[in-house]
PyMOL CGO cylinders between C-alpha atoms (Angstrom):
from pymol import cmd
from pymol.cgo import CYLINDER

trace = [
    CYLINDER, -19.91, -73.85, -27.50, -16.17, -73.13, -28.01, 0.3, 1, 1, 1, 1, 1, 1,
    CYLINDER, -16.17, -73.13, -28.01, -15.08, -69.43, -27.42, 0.3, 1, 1, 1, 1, 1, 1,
    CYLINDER, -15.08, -69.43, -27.42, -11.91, -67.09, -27.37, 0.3, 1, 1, 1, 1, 1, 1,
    CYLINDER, -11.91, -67.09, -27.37, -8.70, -67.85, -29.29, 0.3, 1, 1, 1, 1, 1, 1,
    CYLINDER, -8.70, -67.85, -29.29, -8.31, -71.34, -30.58, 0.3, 1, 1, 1, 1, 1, 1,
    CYLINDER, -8.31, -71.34, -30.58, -4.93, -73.19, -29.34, 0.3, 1, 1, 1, 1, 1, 1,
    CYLINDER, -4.93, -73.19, -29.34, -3.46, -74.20, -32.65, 0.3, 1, 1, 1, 1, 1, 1,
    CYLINDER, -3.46, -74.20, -32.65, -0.58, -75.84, -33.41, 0.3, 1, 1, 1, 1, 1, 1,
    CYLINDER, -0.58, -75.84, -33.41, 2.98, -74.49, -35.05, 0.3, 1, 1, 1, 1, 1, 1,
    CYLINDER, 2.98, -74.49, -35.05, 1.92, -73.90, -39.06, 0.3, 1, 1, 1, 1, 1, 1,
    CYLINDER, 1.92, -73.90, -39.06, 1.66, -74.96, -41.19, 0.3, 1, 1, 1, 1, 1, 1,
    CYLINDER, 1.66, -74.96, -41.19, -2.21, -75.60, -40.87, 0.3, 1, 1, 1, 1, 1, 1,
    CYLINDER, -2.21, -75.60, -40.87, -5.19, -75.20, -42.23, 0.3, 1, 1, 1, 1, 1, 1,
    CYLINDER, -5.19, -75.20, -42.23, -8.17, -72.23, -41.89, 0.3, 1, 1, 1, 1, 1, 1,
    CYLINDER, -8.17, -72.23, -41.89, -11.78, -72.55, -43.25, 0.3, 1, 1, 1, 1, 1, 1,
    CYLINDER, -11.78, -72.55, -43.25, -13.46, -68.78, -43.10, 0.3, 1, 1, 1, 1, 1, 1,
    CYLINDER, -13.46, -68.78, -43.10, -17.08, -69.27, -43.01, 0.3, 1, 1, 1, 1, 1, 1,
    CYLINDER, -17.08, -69.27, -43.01, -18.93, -65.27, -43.39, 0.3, 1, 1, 1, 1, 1, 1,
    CYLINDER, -18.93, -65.27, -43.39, -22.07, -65.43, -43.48, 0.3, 1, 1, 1, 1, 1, 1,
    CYLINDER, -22.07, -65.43, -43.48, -25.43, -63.47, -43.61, 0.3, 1, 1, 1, 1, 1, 1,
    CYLINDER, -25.43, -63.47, -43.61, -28.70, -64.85, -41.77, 0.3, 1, 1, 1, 1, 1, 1,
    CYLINDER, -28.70, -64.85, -41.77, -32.66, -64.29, -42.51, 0.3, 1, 1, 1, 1, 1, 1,
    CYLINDER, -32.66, -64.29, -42.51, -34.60, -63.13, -40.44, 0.3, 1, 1, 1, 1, 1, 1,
    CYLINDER, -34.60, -63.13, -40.44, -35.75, -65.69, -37.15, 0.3, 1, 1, 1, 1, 1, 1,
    CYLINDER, -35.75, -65.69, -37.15, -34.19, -68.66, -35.18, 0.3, 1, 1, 1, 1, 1, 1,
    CYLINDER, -34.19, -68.66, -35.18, -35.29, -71.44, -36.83, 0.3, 1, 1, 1, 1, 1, 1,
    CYLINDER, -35.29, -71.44, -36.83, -33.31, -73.90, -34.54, 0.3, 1, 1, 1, 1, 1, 1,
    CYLINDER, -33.31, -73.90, -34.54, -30.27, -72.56, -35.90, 0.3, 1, 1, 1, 1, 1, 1,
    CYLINDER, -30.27, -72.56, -35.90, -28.34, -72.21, -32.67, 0.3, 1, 1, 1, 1, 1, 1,
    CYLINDER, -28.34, -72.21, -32.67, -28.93, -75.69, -31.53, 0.3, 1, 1, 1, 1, 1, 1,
    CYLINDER, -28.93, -75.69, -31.53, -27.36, -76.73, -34.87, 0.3, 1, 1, 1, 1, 1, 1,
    CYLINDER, -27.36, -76.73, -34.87, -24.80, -74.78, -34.81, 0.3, 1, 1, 1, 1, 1, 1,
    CYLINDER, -24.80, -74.78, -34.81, -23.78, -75.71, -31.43, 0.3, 1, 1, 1, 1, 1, 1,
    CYLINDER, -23.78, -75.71, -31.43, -24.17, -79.52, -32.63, 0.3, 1, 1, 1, 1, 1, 1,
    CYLINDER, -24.17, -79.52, -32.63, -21.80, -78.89, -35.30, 0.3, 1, 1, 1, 1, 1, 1,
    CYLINDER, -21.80, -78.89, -35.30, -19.09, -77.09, -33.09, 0.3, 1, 1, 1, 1, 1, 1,
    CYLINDER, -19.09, -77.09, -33.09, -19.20, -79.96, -30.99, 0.3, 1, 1, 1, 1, 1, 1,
    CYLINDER, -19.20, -79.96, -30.99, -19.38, -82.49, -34.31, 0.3, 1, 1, 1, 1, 1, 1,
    CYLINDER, -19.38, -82.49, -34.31, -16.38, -81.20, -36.03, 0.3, 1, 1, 1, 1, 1, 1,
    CYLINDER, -16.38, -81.20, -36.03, -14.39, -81.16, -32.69, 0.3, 1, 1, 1, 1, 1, 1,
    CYLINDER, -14.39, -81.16, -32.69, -14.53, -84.95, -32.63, 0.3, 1, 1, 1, 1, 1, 1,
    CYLINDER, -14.53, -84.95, -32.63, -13.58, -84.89, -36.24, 0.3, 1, 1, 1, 1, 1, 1,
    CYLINDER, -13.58, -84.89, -36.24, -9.66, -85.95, -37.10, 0.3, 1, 1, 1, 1, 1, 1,
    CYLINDER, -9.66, -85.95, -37.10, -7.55, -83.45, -37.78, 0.3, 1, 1, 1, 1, 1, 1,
    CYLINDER, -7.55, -83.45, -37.78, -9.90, -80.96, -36.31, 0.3, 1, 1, 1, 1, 1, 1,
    CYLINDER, -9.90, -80.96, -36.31, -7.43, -78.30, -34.68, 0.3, 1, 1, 1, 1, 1, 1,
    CYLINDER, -7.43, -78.30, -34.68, -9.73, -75.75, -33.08, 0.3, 1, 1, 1, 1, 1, 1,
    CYLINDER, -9.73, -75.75, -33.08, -12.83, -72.79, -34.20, 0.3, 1, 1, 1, 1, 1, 1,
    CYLINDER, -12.83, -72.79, -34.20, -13.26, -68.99, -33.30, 0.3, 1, 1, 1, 1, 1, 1,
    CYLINDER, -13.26, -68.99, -33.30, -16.45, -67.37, -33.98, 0.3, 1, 1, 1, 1, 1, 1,
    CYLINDER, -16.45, -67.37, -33.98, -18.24, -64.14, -33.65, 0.3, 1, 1, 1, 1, 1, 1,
    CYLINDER, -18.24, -64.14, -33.65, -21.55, -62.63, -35.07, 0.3, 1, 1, 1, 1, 1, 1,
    CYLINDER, -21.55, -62.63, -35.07, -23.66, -59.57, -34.71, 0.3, 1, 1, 1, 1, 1, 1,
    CYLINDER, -23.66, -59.57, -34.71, -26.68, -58.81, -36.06, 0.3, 1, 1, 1, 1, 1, 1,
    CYLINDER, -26.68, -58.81, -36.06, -25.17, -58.29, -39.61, 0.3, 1, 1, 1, 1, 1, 1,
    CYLINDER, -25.17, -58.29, -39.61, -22.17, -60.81, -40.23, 0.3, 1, 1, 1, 1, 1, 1,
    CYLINDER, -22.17, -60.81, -40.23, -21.56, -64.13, -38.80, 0.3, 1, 1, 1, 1, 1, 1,
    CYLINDER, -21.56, -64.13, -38.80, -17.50, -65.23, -39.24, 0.3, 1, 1, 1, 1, 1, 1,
    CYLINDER, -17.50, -65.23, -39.24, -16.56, -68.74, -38.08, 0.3, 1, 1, 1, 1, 1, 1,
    CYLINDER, -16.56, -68.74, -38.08, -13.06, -69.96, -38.53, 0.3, 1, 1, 1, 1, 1, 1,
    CYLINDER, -13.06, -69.96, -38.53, -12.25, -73.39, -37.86, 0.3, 1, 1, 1, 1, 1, 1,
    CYLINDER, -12.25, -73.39, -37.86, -8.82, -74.83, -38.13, 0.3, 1, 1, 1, 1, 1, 1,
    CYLINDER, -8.82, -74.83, -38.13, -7.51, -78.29, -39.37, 0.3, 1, 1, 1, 1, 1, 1,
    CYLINDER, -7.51, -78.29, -39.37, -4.21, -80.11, -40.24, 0.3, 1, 1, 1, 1, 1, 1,
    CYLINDER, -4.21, -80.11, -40.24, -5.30, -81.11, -43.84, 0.3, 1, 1, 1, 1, 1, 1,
    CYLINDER, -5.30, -81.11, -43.84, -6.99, -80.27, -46.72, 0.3, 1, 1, 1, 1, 1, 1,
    CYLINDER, -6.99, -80.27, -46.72, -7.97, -83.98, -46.48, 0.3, 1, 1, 1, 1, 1, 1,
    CYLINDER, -7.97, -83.98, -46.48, -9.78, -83.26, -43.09, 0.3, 1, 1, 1, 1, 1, 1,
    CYLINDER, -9.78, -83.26, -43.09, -11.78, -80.39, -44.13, 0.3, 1, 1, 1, 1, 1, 1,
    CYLINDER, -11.78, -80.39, -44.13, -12.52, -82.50, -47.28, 0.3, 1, 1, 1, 1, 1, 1,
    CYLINDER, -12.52, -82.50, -47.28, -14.00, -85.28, -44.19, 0.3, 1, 1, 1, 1, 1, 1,
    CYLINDER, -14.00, -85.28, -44.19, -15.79, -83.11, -42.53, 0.3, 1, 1, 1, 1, 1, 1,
    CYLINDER, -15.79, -83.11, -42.53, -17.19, -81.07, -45.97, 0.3, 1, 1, 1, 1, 1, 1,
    CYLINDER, -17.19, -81.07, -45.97, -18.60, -84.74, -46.69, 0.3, 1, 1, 1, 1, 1, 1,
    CYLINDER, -18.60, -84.74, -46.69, -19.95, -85.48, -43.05, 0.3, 1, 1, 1, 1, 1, 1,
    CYLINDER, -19.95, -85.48, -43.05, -23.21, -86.64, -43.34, 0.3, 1, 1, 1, 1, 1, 1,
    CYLINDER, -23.21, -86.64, -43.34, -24.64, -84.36, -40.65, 0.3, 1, 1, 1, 1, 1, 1,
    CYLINDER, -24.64, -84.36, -40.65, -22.61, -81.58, -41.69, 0.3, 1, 1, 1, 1, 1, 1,
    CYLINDER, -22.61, -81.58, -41.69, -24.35, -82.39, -45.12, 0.3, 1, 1, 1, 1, 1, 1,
    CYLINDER, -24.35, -82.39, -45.12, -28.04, -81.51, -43.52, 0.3, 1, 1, 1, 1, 1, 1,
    CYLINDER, -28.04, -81.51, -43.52, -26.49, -78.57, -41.92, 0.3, 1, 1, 1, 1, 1, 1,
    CYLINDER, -26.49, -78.57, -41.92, -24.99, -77.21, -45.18, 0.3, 1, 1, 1, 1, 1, 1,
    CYLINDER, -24.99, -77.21, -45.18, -28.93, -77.97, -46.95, 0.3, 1, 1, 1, 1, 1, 1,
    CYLINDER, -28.93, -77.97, -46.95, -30.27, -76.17, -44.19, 0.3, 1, 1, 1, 1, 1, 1,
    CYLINDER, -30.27, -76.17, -44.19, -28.55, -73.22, -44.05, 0.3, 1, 1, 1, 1, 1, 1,
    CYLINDER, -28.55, -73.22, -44.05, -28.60, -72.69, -47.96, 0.3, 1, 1, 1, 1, 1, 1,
    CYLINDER, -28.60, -72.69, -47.96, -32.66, -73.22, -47.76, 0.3, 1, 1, 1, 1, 1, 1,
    CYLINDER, -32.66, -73.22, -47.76, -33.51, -71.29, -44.20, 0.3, 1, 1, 1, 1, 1, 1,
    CYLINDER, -33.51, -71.29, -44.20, -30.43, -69.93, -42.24, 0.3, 1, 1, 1, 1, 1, 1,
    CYLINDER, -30.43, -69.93, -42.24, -28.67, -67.60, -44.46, 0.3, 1, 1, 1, 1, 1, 1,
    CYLINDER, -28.67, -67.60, -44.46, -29.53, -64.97, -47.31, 0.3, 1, 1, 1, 1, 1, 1,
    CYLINDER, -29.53, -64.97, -47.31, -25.69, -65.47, -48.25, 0.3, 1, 1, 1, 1, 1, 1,
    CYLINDER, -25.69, -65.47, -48.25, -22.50, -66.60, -47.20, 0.3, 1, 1, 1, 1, 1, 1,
    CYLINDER, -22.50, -66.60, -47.20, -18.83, -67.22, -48.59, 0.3, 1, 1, 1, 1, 1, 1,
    CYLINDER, -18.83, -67.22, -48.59, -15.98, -69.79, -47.43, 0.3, 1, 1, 1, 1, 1, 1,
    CYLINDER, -15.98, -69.79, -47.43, -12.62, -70.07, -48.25, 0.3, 1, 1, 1, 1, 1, 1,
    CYLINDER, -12.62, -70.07, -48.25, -10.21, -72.26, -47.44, 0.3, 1, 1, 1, 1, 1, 1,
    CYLINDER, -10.21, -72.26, -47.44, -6.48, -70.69, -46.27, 0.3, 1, 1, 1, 1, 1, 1,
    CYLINDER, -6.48, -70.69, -46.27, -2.87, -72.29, -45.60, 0.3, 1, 1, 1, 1, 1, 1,
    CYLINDER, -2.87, -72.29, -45.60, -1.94, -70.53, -42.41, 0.3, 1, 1, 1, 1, 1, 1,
    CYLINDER, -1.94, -70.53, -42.41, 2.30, -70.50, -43.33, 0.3, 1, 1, 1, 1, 1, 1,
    CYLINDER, 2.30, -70.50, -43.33, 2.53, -68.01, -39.73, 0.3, 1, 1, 1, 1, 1, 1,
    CYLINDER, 2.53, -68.01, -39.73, 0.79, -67.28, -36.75, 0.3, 1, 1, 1, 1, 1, 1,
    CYLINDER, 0.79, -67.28, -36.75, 1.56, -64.79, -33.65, 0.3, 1, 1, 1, 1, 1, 1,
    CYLINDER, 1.56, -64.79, -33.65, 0.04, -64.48, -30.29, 0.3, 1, 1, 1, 1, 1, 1,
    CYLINDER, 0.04, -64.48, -30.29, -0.32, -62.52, -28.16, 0.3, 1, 1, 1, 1, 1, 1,
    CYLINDER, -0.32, -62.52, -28.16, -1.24, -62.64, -24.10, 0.3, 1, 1, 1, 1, 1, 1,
    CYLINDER, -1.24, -62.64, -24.10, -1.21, -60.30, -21.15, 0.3, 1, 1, 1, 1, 1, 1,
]
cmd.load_cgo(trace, "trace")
């Protein structure tokens, strides 16, 4: 799986903010979620995902170069049984919203 900062590109782009709250147990969800990190990397216009969860909140942010490329990848037929899944078994709620990143700063030591 992906980790630290994600390399984007100059803006703009696009950010999809995925919170989320999980019930209780595994329930293969780390295997899927893994398969979908490395599903949506292969995905055009995929730009790059951060991600971070305790035992409370799970964020994921991926980035893309479209609206039209998070619209693929909403319709993604794997992504589809991911999306049933998690609304029947993963998660007790979640949110996502969809941002135009218009500037972005970094930082390194």
């Amino acid at each position: 799986m992906m980790s630290g900062i994600a390399k984007t590109p100059q803006p703009p782009y696009y950010a999809v903010i995925f919170s989320s709250q999980r019930t209780e147990g595994e329930n293969g969800y780390g295997r899927m979620a893994e398969k979908m990190v490395e599903l949506a990397s292969q995905q055009k216009g995929f730009l790059g995902v951060e991600s971070a969860r305790d035992r409370e909140l799970g964020i994921t942010v991926s980035y893309w170069d479209s609206l039209d490329a998070i619209k693929n990848w909403k319709e993604n037929s794997a992504h589809k049984v991911a999306q049933e899944k998690g609304k029947t078994e993963w998660y007790e709620k979640f949110a996502l919203r969809i941002c135009k990143v218009e500037r972005d700063t970094f930082f390194e030591m």
